[in-house]
Structures are given as structure tokens and as C-alpha cells.
N, C-alpha and C positions, 0 to 999 in steps of 0.2 A: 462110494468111490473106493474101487482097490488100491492095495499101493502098489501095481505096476501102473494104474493111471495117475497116478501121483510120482512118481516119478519118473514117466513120459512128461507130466505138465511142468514138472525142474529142469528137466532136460531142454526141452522146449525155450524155458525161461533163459537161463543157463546160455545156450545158445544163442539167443535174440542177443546178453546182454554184452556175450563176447564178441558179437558183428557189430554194436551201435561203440563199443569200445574201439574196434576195429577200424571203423569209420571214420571215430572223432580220429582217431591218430593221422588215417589215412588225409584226413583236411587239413589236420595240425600240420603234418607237414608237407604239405602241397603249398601251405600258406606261407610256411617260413620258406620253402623252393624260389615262390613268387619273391618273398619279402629280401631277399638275400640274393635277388637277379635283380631288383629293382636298385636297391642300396649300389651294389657296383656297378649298373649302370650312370647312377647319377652319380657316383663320386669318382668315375672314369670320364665322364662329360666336364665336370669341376674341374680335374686335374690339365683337360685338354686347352679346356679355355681360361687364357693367360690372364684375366681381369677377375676370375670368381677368385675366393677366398680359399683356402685350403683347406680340407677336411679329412681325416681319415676314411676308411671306410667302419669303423666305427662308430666314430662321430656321426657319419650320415644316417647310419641302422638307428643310432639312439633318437634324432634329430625326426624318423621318418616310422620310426615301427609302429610305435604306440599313439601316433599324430591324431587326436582329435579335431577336425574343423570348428575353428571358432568361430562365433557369431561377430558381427560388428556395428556399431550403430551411429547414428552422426550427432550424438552429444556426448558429455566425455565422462566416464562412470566415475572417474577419480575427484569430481568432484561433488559425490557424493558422500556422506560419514561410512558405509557402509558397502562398496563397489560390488561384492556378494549378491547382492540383495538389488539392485535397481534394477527399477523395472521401466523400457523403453524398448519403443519399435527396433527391432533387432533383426538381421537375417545373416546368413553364411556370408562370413567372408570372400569364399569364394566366387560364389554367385554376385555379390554385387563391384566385385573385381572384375568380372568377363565381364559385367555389361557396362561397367565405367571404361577399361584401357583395352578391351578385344572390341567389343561390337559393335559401343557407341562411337568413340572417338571422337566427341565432345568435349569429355572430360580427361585427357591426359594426362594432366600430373594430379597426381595422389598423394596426400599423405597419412599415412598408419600411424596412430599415436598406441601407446598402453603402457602400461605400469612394468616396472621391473619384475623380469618372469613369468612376464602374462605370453608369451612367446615369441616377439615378433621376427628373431632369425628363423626358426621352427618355421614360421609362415614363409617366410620369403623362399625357403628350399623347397616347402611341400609342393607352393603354388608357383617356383620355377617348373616342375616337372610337371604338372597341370598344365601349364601352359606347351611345354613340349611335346609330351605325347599325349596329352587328351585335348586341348585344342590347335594341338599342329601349328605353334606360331614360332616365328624367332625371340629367343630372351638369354638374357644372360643377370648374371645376380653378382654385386660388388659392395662390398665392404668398405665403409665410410670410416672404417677406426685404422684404414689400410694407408699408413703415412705417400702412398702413390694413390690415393685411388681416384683424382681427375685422370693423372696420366695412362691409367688404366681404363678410363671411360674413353678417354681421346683416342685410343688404340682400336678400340671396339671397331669391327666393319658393317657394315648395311646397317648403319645407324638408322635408313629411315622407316624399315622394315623389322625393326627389334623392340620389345620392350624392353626396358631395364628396372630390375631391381636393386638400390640403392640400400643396403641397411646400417643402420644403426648411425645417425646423422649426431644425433648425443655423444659419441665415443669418438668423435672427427675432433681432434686437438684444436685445430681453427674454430668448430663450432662453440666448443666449450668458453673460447675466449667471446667472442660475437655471434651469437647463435644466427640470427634474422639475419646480417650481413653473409655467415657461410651459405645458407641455405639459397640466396639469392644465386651465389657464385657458382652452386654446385645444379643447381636449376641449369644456367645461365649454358655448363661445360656440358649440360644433357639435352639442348637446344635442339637436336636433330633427330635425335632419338622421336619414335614413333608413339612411346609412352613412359611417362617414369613415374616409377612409384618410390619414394622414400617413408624406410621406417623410423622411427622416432620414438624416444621416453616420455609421457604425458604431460612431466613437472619441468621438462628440460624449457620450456618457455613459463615465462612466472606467470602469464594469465591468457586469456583466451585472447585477449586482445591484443597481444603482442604477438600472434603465429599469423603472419602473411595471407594473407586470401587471394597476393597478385604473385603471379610468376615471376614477373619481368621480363619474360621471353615473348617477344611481338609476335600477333599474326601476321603472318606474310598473306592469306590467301583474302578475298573480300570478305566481306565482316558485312553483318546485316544492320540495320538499323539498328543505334544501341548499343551495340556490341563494345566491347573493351578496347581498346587496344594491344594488351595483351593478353595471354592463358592465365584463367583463376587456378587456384591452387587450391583442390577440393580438400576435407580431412575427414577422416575415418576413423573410430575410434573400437578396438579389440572389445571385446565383452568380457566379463568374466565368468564362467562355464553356469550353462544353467543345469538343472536337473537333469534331465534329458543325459548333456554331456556328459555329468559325472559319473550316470550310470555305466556311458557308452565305456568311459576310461575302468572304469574298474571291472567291466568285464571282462578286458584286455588284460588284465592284471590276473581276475580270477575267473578264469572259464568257466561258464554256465554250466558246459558238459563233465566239467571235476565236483562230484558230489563232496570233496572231501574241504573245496573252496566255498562251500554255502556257508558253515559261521563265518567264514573271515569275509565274503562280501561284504554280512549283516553289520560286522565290526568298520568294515570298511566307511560302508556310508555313517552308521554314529559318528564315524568320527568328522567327516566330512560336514555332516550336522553342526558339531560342537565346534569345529575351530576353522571359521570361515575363509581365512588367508589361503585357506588348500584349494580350494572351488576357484579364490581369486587370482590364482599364481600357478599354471598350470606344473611349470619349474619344481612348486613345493608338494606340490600332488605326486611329482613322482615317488617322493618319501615313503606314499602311502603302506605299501608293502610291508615296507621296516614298520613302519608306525603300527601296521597290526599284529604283526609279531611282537611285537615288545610288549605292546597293549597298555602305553603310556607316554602322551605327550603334553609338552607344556600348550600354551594360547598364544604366545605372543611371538613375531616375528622372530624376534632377536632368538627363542629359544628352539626356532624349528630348524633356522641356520645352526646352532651349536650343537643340535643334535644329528644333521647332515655329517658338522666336522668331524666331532665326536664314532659317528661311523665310519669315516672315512679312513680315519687313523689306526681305529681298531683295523681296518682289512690290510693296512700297509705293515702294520706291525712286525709280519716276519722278516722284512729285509732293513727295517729302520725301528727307534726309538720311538712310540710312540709323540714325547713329548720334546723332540728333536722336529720332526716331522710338521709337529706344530709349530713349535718356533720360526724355522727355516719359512712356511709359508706366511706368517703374521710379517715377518721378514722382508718376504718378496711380495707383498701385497702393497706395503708402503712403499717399498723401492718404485713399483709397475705402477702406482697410482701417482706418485712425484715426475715418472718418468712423463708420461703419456699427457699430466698438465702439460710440460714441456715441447708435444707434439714429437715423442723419442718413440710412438706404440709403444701396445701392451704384450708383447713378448720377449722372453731374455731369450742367448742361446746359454748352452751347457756351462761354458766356462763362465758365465754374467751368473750362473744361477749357482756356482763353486763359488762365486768372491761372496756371492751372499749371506753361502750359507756358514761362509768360514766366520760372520760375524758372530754366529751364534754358536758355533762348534768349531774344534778344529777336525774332529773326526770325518773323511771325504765322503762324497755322494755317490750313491750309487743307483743315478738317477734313470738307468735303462730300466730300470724294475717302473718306473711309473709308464701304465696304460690309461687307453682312454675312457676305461673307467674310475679313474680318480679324478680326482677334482682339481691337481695340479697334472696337466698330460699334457703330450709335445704333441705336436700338430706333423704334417706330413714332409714338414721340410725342417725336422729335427729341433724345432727350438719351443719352449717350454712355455703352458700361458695358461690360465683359470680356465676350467670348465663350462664357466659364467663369469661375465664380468661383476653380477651381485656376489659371489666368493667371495671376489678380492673385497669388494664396500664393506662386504661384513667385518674380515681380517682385519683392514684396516680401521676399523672403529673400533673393535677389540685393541687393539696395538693402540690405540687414542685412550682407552679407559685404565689401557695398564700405565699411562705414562708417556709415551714418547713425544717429544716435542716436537717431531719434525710432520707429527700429522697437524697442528697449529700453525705450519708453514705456505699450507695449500689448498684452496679451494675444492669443499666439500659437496657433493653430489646429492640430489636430493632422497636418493634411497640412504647414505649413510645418514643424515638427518633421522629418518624414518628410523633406520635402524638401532638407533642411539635412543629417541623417544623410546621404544618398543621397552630397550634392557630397562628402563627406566619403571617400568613397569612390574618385571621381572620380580621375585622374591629375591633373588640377588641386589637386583639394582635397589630393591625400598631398603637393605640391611648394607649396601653401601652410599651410604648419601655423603659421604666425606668424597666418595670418586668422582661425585657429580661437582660438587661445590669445586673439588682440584679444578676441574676441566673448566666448566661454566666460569670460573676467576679467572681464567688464564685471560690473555689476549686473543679473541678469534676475530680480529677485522679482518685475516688474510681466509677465513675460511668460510666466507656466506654463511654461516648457521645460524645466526640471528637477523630476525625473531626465530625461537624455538617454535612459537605458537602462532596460530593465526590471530589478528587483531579481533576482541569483540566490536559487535555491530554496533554505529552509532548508531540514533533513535530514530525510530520513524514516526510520520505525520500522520500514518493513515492503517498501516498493519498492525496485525496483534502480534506481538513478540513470539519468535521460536523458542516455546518453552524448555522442550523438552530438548533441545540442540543446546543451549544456553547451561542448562544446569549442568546435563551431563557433556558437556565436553572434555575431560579429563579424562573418561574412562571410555566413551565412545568413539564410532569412527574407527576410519583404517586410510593406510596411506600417508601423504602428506595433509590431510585433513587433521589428523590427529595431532590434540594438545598434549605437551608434555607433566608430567605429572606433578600435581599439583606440592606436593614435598619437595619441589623444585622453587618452587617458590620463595621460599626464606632468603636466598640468598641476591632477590630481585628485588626484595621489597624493603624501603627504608618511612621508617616509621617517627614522625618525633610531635611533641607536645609542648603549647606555649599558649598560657594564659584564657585555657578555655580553648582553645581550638587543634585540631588536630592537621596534619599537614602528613602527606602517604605520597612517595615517588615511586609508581613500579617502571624499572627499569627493562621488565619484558616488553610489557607493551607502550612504552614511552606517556605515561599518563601520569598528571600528577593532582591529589585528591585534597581537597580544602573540607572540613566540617567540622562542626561543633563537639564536644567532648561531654555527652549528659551528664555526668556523674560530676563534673566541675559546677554544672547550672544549674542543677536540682541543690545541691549541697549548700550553694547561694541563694534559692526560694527562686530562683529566676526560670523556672520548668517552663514559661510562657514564650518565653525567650529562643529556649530552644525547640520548640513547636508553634507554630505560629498554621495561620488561615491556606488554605490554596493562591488565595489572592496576594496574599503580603509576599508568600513563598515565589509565586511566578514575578511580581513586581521586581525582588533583590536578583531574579538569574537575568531578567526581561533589561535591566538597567545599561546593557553595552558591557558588562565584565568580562574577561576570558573567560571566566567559570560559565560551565553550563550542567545543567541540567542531566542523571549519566542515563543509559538506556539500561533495560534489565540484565544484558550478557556483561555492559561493563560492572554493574552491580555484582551481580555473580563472583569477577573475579576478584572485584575488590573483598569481598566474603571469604574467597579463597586464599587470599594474600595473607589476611589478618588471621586465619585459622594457623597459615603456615606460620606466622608470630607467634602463635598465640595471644590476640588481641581482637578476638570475639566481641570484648569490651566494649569496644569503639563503636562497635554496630548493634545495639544490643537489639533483642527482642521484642517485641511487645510493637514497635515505634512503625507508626506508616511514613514508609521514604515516598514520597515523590517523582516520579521519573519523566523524564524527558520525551519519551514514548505518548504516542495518544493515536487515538481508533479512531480518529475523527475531529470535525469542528467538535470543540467544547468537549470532547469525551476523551479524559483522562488515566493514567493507569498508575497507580500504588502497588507498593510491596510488602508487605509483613515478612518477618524472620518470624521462626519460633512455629510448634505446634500447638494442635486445638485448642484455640484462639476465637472459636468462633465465628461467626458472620460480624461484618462491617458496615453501623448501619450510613444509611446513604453511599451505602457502594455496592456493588455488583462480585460476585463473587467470579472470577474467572479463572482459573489456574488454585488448586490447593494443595497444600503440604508436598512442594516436592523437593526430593533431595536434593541438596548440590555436590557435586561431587569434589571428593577431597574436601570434605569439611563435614563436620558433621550438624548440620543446620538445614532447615525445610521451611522453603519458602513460599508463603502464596501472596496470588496476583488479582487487583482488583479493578475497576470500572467505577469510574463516578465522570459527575459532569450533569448533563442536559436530562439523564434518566433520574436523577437524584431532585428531593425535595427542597425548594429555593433552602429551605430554615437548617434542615440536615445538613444540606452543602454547605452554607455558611458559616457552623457553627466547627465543620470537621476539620480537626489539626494535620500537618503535616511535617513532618521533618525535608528538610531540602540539605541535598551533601553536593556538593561542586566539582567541576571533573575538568580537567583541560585538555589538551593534546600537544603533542610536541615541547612538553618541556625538559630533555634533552639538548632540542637545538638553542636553547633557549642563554 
């Protein structure tokens, strides 16, 4: 081959790669053409109709550009340790939206639950314009945090011919106070309406059994046999993005067609691998970008908020103080979060946002510099509000750990919970545990936060314990699933000793522990005493006492209590506890603390060496009973420790 055919075959190259460049641009921007006709038509349709909420057209680009369809399924991910990761019948939101409130008309009212961040404004505007101009229906979209928004539904015309989209029922001041009684009320003002969907925060009802399944709104038309009397109240619950998705999202981020975006994809998904809150929180996905430029984030909620702030402030820095900037909002986070208990909403105007910020500066604002790309930005009728409403929870928890008292004043939400456990976790939070003990001493009746944790499970008759749920609960999980950490504990747990026996009040989980003290009874020659048969053991709990018998999870934390004492003691080693737990008639389940150990004869080995978290001890789990040899069984010792509940009320 000469080198004029070789540089015919460059030329060639060369050419191709300047028209496939050509092209990407020519789509790149046809697409933002499209993307940037679509954004002002729907935030010229918002602005027209008096009941939607108001957006920029900013707001609507960020709300619409990058919009992934999220999946949804009818059980609730959040009550899983790990919402990432569940795996259940799932399909597009969209899709099973048109065939519940367009096609069927069956099922009328809706409701959207999901976790803070997981998008559900984002949804409510994608699939207002879905419904407008891809299946040509009437709809309108209203804001439940909007101190008018009945009177804004009652306005609405051809109510019988419109859906409505209803969001954010959690941020409705009424509901915060009675959530089941607003939602009945707000049902009740949507009565005509042809379909309504409300969205909703997951935690904002404490259990599945407290979210309405009845509308209250009667059918007027005959009803078949059977039938209700009024419309059920179906619920839907957002997914959190599976593979698939995240790929779909970081492409939007980094173009297939930019060879120069291929390591940072690669980084993109590791990270996305490594700290699952991104995949579950569409909200914290948007970070993604910064997060691979920097090419270093922390795991934990609390730290991916501070590192949002953190950026945020750097970009504002040329026309404000950084650490002015942050004050002023930790500021008006507690202001807008006291306010909004109140039913006052969650926006100041300019001069509300000057008295604020004069508490922290005298130096004045010069608040036209804030856009809708920052995290504090004014809305289309000039008055100033979070980016998100989890901004302000975060702020305001921050402004809780510095100190302030008047976050002890108000009823806390179940993301700032969340968000508090997380710093708790934090390398900060373990090297301040003097900040915890301030806050947890205080007086928090006016602020729901306790329990910090969820209660362990009492014992069961017939299952085998959640081993692996049970030990690691301190470090697992996401959400309001998650326990707080176990170095939190000290300040829960009251420990005292008299005469041989030990006596343990935790005041997390309202439990209080009766047992023997070996090193008193060994010391006396009375070791018999303190270990006794299965039979004499079940006879003393079997007698009518309040004491009973604990299960493995409350065991656990009793484990966890004493480690946070340091009083390992109490529970030594070696000693088979008893548990109130059993797999069956006659089939029993023991605990050993302590490593290899061995086999247990006349027991079954079931569960070995596992860690517990936040303590440094590994426990296994055993089976005896009706497989065990009459002589074995009868001869095998047991320890038995006593557990009660409610003694608080007590």
C-alpha cells in the first residue's frame, strides 16, 4: 500500500468522523430545540392555570430534562432495610397510571407514596404533560403545601372531565397535624373530579394500616353486587431506579457519543455501585456529575446533603460569604420549618428573608443574585423557598446539632429523623457523641423523634429468627428502617446491681431486664443456681411473672446496651441464654456469645459466629427440643434472663 492510499484511507477516516460529529451536534441540538419548546410550553400552561403551583421555567427544564420514568409497585420498598436493592413486580409508572385514571376508570383515586427524593413532584409535572399532549385528556396539577389549595380545587372548571393531580399531601399543614382526617377532607373537595391522584411521603403514615383504603366519597351510579359503597383508595408506591435506569440517567449526563465521557460513565456507575442512597433518591443522583469530578464521596445521607451544601455555597461565593450564606439558610430553614408547622407555607418574601437574615449578619442581602439554580431560589412570583423541601430537613437538623433550641419546639419529620441517624454514623457524628448526648437529654416530647429506632421483634412460636436483620441492624438498612447507632446508646441505658442480680432499664426501647449476675454465684459455689435445666428455666418464666422470656433481636440489643456501658460482664461468654423464640412444638432456640465454641451437644447448630453490630461479640444460635436425646436434653443447662415491656408506663 502507497502513502497516497494511505492518506486517501485518513482522509476518508477523517471525514466520516467529522459528519458522525456533525450529526451528534446536529441531534444534540434539535434535542435541546425540542427540550426548550417543551419546558415553555408547559411552564406557559402552569402559569395560565390559576390552581398549578408556580415554576419557573427553569425550574420546569431541571423538573423535565433529565426525567427518568420511574417504575412503581403496589408494596412499599421503604419497608425494606435496603429500598436499592428490592426486588418486586414492578412496571412504569406511567403505564400503570393510564390504565388506572385514563382507561379504566375503576380505579379513581390514587395514591403515590415514596421516600424523600425519590421524585414525586418530578412525576406529577412529567405525567401532567403526558396526559396533555400524549393522551389528549384534561388535567391540571395542584400543590397540597399551597395554604389555598382546596380553594384552588373548588375553582377548577369541568371537574367531571379532568384529572387532577394533587401533590405533596405530607407538606399540607392540616395534614401534618391529622394526616387520615386531611386526606379524607381533601378526597372529599376532589369529589367531582373525573380522577385524582395524590402524592405522598411513604413515612408520613406510621404504618400500612393507618393509610385509608376507603375514600369516603359515595357512588352515585349502581353499584353491583358487593360493591362498596364508596371509591377505594388504591396506593402505588415509586420504585427505586433499577439498573436499567441508572444506566438510562447517566447517559444523559455523559453522552455515549462523547468518547471523552467514557472514564467518567465507568466512575459514574462505581459509584452508583458503592453508595446506594444515589440509585434510591433520584434527587441525590443528580450530584452525580460533581461526585465524579471530585472523585470522592462520603456513604451516608447526612454526608451527601453536606456535600450538595458544600457546593452550593462555593458557586454563590462571588456575590456572598461563603459562611454568611450558610448561616442565613440554616436560618431560614428553621424559620420555614416552625412556619409551615403553623400552616403559614413554606416561602418567605424578600423583606421576611432581610429580618432573617439580619439575625445572623447585619451586612444586607443581595438576594436578586440567587437563581434557580441554587438551592435557595425565588419561584415566579418573587418570593424565596428551598429547592427541596429535604434542603430545609437537612438545615434544620444541622441547626438541631449546633444547638438551637427552637428545633426542640416543633414536630420533626420523618426524613429529619433519618437524617440525624445518618450524621450519627458520620466520622464526625462517632468523634461527636457529646452532640448527641446534648440533643437526646434534651426534652424532645414536642418533636416525635422518639423511638430513635425501631422496636426489636418479640418472640415467635413457629419461625426462625431474622438473623442476619437482628444483629446487624445498627449498620444496615436505609431509610426509616435504620437503627441508630449503637454509641448512642450509653445515654439509654441504666444499669444497677443488688445482691446477685442485675436489673437493665433501656429507655430507647422501653424495656426493662431482670438477671442473675454469674460472677456473684460462682464466687458463692452456687454456679447451679445460676444455670439451671430447660425445664426448671421455662417453669420460673411459665409462673404468671411479667418477666418473660426475651427473643434473639431483643437479646441483641441488650448485648448492644452493655457493650455501650461497657458491661460485657453481665452477659458473659461461654453461657447458653434461653430465648423465648421456638421453631415449633417442643423445638427450642439458644444463644451462645463468644467464638469457636464449638458444637453444642444435644443441640442443633443453626446460625454461627455472627457479628453484632456495634459491639464487639459473635453470636450463635441453636435448636434443641424433640431432635435432641431424652438424657442430653435433660441434663443440658441453661441460663434464662427476663425481659418486660412498658416499664416506662409503669
Amino acid at each position: 500500500m502507497d502513502w497516497a492510499t494511505i492518506l486517501l484511507i485518513l482522509k476518508v477516516i477523517g471525514a466520516a468522523a467529522v459528519i458522525l460529529v456533525a450529526l451528534w451536534q446536529l441531534v444534540h441540538f434539535t434535542m435541546q430545540i425540542r427540550l426548550s419548546r417543551r419546558t415553555k410550553r408547559l411552564q406557559r400552561e402552569l402559569e395560565m392555570d390559576q390552581a398549578s403551583p408556580q415554576f419557573t421555567v427553569d425550574e420546569v427544564k431541571r423538573h423535565v430534562a433529565t426525567y427518568v420514568k420511574p417504575d412503581c409497585a403496589q408494596t412499599d420498598p421503604t419497608s425494606e432495610f435496603d429500598i436499592a436493592a428490592v426486588i418486586d413486580v414492578r412496571e412504569s409508572i406511567f403505564a400503570a397510571m393510564d390504565r388506572a385514571v385514563v382507561d379504566s376508570g375503576q380505579r379513581r383515586h390514587q395514591l403515590v407514596l415514596a421516600d424523600s427524593g425519590m421524585g414525586k413532584t418530578s412525576f406529577c409535572l412529567n405525567y401532567l404533560e403526558h396526559l396533555r399532549h400524549k393522551r389528549k385528556q384534561d388535567a391540571v396539577f395542584i400543590s397540597l403545601a399551597q395554604a389555598d389549595a382546596l380553594a384552588k380545587l373548588k375553582a377548577v372548571p369541568r371537574k367531571s372531565r379532568t384529572i387532577v393531580l394533587l401533590d405533596a399531601l405530607d407538606e399540607d399543614p392540616a395534614a401534618i397535624r391529622e394526616g387520615a382526617k386531611r386526606l379524607y377532607e381533601v378526597l372529599e373537595a376532589a369529589s367531582d373530579f373525573r380522577s385524582v391522584v395524590v402524592t405522598c411521603r411513604s413515612q408520613f403514615f406510621p404504618t400500612d394500616l393507618a393509610i385509608p383504603t376507603e375514600t369516603g366519597v359515595s357512588i352515585l351510579t349502581p353499584r353491583m353486587a358487593g360493591q362498596n359503597a364508596s371509591y377505594r383508595l388504591y396506593r402505588l408506591y415509586l420504585s427505586a431506579f433499577d439498573d436499567r435506569q441508572v444506566r438510562q440517567f447517566i447517559r444523559t449526563h455523559f453522552p455515549l457519543m462523547n468518547p471523552l465521557a467514557f472514564s467518567r460513565r465507568r466512575k459514574a456507575h462505581e459509584l452508583v455501585a458503592n453508595v446506594r442512597e444515589l440509585a434510591a433518591r433520584p434527587m441525590l443522583l443528580e450530584l452525580l456529575p460533581l461526585l465524579v469530578k471530585d472523585g470522592k464521596v462520603g456513604h451516608e445521607v447526612f454526608e451527601l446533603y453536606q456535600y450538595m451544601i458544600d457546593k452550593w455555597v462555593e458557586r454563590e461565593a462571588s456575590w456572598i460569604p461563603e459562611e454568611r450564606l450558610r448561616a442565613v439558610s440554616i436560618e431560614m430553614a428553621v424559620e420555614v420549618h416552625t412556619r409551615h408547622v403553623r400552616g403559614l407555607g413554606d416561602r418567605v418574601t424578600v423583606p421576611q428573608l432581610d429580618e432573617i437574615a439580619s439575625r445572623v449578619s447585619e451586612e444586607p442581602g443581595a438576594w436578586d443574585h440567587l437563581t434557580t439554580r441554587s438551592l435557595l431560589n425565588r419561584d415566579s412570583a418573587g418570593n424565596l423557598k428551598f429547592a427541596h423541601r429535604s434542603i430545609m430537613e437537612f438545615l434544620f437538623v444541622v441547626a438541631a446539632l449546633e444547638g438551637d433550641e427552637r428545633c426542640l419546639s416543633v414536630r420533626w419529620t420523618d426524613f429529619m429523623k433519618e437524617v440525624l441517624i445518618s450524621w450519627g454514623y458520620t466520622t464526625v457524628g462517632r468523634d461527636s457523641l457529646h452532640v448527641a448526648e446534648r440533643l437526646l437529654g434534651s426534652d424532645l416530647s414536642k418533636t416525635s423523634l422518639l423511638p430513635l429506632s425501631e422496636p426489636p421483634i418479640r418472640p415467635s412460636n413457629s419461625n426462625v429468627p431474622d438473623f442476619a436483620i437482628a444483629a446487624d441492624r445498627r449498620s444496615a438498612g436505609t431509610g426509616s428502617h435504620r437503627s441508630a447507632t449503637g454509641l448512642w446508646r450509653r445515654n439509654s441505658f441504666n444499669v444497677t446491681e443488688s445482691e446477685g442480680m442485675a436489673r437493665v432499664v433501656d429507655v430507647e426501647f422501653n424495656l426493662e431486664w431482670r438477671f442473675q449476675v454469674r460472677a456473684h454465684w460462682a464466687k458463692d459455689g452456687l454456679i447451679n443456681q445460676y444455670r439451671r435445666t430447660v425445664g426448671e428455666t421455662l417453669r420460673v418464666f411459665n409462673a404468671g411473672a411479667d418477666f418473660r422470656l426475651p427473643s434473639y433481636a431483643e437479646l441483641v440489643t441488650l448485648a448492644e446496651g452493655l457493650a455501650a456501658k461497657e458491661r460485657d460482664d453481665l452477659l458473659p461468654d461461654g453461657e447458653i441464654y434461653l430465648l423465648g423464640d421456638m421453631l415449633g412444638d417442643r423445638r427450642y432456640v439458644a444463644v451462645r456469645l463468644g467464638t469457636g465454641l464449638g458444637t453444642q451437644e444435644a443441640a442443633l447448630l443453626i446460625d454461627r459466629d455472627r457479628p453484632l453490630s456495634s459491639t464487639k461479640r459473635k453470636a450463635s444460635a441453636f435448636e434443641f427440643g424433640i431432635h435432641s436425646g431424652a438424657e442430653a436434653f435433660r441434663l443440658l443447662r441453661v441460663v434464662g434472663i427476663g425481659v418486660r415491656s412498658g416499664i416506662l408506663e409503669d
